[in-house]
C-alpha positions as CSV (number, residue, x, y, z in Angstrom):
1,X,-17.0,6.2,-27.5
2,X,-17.1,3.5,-29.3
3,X,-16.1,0.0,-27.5
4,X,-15.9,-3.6,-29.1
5,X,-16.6,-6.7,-26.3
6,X,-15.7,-10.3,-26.7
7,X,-15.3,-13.3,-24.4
8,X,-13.9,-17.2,-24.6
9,X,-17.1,-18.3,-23.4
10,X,-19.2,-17.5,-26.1
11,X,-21.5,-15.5,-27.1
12,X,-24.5,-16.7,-25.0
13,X,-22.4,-16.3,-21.8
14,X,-23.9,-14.8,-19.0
15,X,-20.3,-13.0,-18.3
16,X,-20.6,-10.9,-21.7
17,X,-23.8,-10.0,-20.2
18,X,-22.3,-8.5,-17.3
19,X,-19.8,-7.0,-19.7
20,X,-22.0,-5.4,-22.0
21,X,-23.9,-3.6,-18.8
22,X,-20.3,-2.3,-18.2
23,X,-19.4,-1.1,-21.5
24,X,-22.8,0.6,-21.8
25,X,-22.4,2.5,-18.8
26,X,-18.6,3.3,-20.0
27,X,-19.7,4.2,-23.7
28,X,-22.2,6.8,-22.5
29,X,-26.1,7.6,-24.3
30,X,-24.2,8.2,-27.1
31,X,-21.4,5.8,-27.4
32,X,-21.5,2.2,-29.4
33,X,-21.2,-1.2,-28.2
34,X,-20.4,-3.6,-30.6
35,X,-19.9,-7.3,-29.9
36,X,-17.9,-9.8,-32.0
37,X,-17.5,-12.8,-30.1
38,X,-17.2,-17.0,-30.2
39,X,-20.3,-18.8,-31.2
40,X,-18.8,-21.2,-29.0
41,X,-17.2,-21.7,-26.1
42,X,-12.9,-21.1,-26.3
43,X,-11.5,-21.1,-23.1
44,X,-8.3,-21.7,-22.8
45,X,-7.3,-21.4,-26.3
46,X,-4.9,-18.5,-25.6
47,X,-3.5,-15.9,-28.3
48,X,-4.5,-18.7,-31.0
49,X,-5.7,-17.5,-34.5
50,X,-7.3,-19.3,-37.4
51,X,-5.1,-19.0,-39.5
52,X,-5.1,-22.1,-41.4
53,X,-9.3,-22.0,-42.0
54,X,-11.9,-19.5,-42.9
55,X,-14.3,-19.1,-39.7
56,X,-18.3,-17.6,-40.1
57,X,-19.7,-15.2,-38.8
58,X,-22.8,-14.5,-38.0
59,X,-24.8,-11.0,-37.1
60,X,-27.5,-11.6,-34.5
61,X,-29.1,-8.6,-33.9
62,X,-27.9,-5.2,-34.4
63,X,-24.0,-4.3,-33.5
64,X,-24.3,-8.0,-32.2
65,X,-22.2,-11.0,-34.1
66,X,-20.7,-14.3,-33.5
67,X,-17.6,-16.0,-35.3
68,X,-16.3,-19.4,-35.2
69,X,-13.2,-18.9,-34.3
70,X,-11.5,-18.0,-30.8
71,X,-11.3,-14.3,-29.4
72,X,-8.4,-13.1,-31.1
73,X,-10.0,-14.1,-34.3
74,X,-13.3,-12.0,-33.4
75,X,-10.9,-8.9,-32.3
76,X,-9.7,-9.3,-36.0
77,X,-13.4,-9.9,-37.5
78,X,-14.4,-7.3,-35.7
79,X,-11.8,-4.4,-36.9
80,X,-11.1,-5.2,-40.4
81,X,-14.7,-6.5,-41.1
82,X,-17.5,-6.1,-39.3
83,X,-16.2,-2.0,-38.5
84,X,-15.1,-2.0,-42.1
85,X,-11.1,-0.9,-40.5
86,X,-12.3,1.4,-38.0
87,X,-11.2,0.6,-35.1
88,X,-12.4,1.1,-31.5
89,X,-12.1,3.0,-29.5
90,X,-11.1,0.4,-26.7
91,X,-11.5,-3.9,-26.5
92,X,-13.3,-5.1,-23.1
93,X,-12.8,-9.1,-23.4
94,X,-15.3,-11.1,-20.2
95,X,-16.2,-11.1,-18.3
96,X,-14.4,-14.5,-17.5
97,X,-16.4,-17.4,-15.8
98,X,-13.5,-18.3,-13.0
99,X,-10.3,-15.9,-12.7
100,X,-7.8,-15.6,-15.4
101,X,-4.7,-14.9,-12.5
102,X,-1.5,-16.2,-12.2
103,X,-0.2,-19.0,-14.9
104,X,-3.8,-19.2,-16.3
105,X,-3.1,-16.0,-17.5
106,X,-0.9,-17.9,-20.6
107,X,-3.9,-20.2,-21.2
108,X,-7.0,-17.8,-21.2
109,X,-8.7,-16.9,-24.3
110,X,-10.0,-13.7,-22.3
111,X,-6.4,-12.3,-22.5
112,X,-5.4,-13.9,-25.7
113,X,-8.4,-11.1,-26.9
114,X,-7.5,-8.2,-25.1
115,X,-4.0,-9.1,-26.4
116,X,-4.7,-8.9,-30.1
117,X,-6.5,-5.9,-29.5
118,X,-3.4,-3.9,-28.1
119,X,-1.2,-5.4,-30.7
120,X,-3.7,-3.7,-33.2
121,X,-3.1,-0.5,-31.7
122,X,-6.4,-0.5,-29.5
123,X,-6.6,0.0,-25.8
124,X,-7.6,-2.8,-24.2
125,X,-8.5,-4.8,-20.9
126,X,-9.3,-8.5,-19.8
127,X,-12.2,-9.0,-16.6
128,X,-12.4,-12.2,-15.1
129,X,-14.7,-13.1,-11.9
130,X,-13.3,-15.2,-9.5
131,X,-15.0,-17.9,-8.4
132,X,-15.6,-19.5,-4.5
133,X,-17.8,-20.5,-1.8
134,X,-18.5,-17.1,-1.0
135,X,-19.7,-16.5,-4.7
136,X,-20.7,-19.1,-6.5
137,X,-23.8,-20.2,-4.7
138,X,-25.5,-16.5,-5.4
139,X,-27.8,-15.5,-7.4
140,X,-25.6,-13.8,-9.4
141,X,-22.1,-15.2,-9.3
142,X,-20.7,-12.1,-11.5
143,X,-22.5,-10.0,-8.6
144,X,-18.6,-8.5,-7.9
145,X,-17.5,-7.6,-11.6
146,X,-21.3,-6.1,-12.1
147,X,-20.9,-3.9,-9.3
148,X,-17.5,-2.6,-9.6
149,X,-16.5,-3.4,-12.7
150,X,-17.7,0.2,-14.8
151,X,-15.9,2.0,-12.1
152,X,-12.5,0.2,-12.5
153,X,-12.5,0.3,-16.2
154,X,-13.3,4.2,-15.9
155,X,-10.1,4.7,-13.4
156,X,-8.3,2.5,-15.8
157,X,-9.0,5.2,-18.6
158,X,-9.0,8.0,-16.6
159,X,-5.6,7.3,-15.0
160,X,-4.4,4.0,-15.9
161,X,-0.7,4.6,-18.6
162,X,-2.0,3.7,-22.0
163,X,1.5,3.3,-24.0
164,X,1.8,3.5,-27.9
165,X,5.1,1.6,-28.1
166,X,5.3,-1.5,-29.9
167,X,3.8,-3.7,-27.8
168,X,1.4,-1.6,-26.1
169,X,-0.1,-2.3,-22.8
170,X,-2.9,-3.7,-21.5
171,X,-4.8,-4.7,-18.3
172,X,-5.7,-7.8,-17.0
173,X,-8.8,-7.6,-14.1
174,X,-9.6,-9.7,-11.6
175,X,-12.3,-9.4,-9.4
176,X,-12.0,-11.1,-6.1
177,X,-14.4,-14.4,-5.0
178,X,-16.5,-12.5,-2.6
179,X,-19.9,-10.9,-2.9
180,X,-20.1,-7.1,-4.1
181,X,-20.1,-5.8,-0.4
182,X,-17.2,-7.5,0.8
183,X,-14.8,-6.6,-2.3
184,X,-12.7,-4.6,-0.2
185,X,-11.2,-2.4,-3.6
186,X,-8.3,-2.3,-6.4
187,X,-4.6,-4.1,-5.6
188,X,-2.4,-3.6,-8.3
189,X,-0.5,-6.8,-8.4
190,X,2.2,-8.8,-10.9
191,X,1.2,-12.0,-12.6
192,X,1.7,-15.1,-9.9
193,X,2.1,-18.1,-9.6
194,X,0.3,-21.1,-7.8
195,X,3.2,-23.6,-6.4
196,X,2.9,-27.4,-6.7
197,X,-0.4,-27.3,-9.3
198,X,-0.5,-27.5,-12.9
199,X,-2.7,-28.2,-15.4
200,X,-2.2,-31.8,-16.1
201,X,-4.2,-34.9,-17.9
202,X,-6.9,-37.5,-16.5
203,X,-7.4,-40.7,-18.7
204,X,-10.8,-41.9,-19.4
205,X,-12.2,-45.0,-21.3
206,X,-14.7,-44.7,-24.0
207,X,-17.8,-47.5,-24.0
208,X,-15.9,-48.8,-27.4
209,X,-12.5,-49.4,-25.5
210,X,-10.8,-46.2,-26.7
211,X,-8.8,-44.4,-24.8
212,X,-9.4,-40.3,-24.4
213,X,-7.4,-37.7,-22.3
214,X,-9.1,-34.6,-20.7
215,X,-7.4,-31.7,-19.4
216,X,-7.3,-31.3,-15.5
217,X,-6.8,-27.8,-13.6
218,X,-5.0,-27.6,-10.7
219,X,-6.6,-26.7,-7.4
220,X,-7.9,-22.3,-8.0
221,X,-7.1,-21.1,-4.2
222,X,-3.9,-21.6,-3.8
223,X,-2.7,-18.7,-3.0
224,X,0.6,-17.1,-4.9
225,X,2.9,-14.9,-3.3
226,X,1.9,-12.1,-1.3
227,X,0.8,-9.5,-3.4
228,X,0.8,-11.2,-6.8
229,X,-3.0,-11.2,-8.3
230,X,-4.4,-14.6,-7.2
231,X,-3.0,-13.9,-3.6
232,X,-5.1,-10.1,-3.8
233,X,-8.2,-11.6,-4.8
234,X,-8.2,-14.2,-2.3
235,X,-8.0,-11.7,0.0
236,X,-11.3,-9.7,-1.1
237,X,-9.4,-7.3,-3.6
238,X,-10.3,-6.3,-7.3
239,X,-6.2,-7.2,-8.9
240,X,-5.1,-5.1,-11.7
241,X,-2.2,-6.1,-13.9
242,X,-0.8,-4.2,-16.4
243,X,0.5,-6.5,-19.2
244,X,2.4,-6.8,-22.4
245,X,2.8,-9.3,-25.2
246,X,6.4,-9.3,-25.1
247,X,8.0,-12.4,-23.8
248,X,11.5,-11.4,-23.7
249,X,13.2,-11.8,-20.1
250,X,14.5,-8.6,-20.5
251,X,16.4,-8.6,-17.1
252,X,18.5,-12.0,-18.6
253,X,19.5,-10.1,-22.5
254,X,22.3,-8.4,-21.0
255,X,24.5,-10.9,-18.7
256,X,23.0,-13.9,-21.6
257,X,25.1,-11.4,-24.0
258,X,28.3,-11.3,-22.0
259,X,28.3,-15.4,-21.4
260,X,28.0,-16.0,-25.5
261,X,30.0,-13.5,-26.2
């Protein structure tokens, strides 16, 4: 097998570590890794593309390179460039520093690569640890995805559904904000949503009077509603959502229909 890995956070990231343990285990003695991934770090740039400038790239080492651009862009580098068109065999994008549930699902550059890679016909998945008290202070903070996170990609591809429709799907991971004992196992959950947070601005001054705007998360452990991903993780569960880049509200076309008609 041969499987491509990205990230948001950039190539030195301690998560694509993690993630290239997992895709070695997954690819097999005989299998490929290949990674393609930001020279720097691009969280929260979403599905975005360079698509107005030329981005380097960069090989590193052997089946190892890093592109200035975001993770779609190094899903496209990596296909049509670096594998001279052939594609992989299946995209692995993490593993995430913090979770990518809920409504940072539409901000995460994590996804945004696992997306372009089903669009190009590729199977694909998004990991993302979860961070906490219970996690953060270890050793290893990924110490959850590096344990389990080979065996849920293998049950994925064993017995996950795997479309070829248009916009195929992929799977969005989460692993929960607990230490590798005390992750309790796989919830498949919808996307949530954290009530009365949102990403918003805080207003700093610059030493030369000018005035600069960084962007604020909202509080992470909210939890959404029961049985949505963020609410399974808080609870000690590995979430798994199956995902799709169509953003039609397909439940609304019909009755929208009859009121213009």
């Amino acid at each position: 097998m041969r499987i491509l890995i990205t990230n948001d956070d950039g190539i030195n990231a301690p998560g694509l570590e993690v993630l290239t343990e997992i895709a070695t285990a997954i690819a097999g003695p005989k299998g490929e890794v290949w990674t393609v991934a930001p020279a720097f770090e691009q969280s929260g740039v979403g599905h975005c593309i360079s698509y107005t400038h030329p981005m380097m790239i960069a090989e590193l080492g052997p089946r190892r390179f890093a592109a200035e651009g975001s993770p779609a862009d190094c899903v496209l580098a990596a296909i049509y460039d670096v594998l001279y068109g052939a594609k992989p065999d299946l995209v692995l994008s993490g593993v995430n520093r913090g979770n990518n549930a809920a409504e940072n699902v539409l901000y995460s550059g994590t996804i945004g690569g696992a997306m372009e890679a089903a669009l190009q016909g590729v199977p694909a998945i998004a990991l993302s640890q979860f961070f906490g008290p219970e996690n953060a202070g270890l050793a290893d903070p990924f110490e959850s995805a590096r344990a389990h996170g080979a065996s849920v990609v293998r049950a994925l591809l064993d017995r996950g559904t795997w479309t070829k429709d248009d916009y195929r799907v992929f799977y969005n991971v989460n692993f929960p904000p607990q230490t590798a004992a005390d992750t309790r196992g796989i919830k498949v959950a919808p996307q949530g949503f954290r009530r009365d947070t949102a990403f918003s601005v805080e207003p700093h001054q610059s030493p030369s009077g000018r005035k600069f705007l960084w962007i604020k998360g909202g509080p992470q452990h909210m939890p959404t509603l029961p049985g949505t991903d963020a609410a399974v993780n808080l609870e000690g569960f590995i979430s798994v959502t199956p995902m799709r880049a169509d953003l039609t509200a397909h439940d609304l076309v019909a009755d929208l229909q009859a009121r213009l008609a």
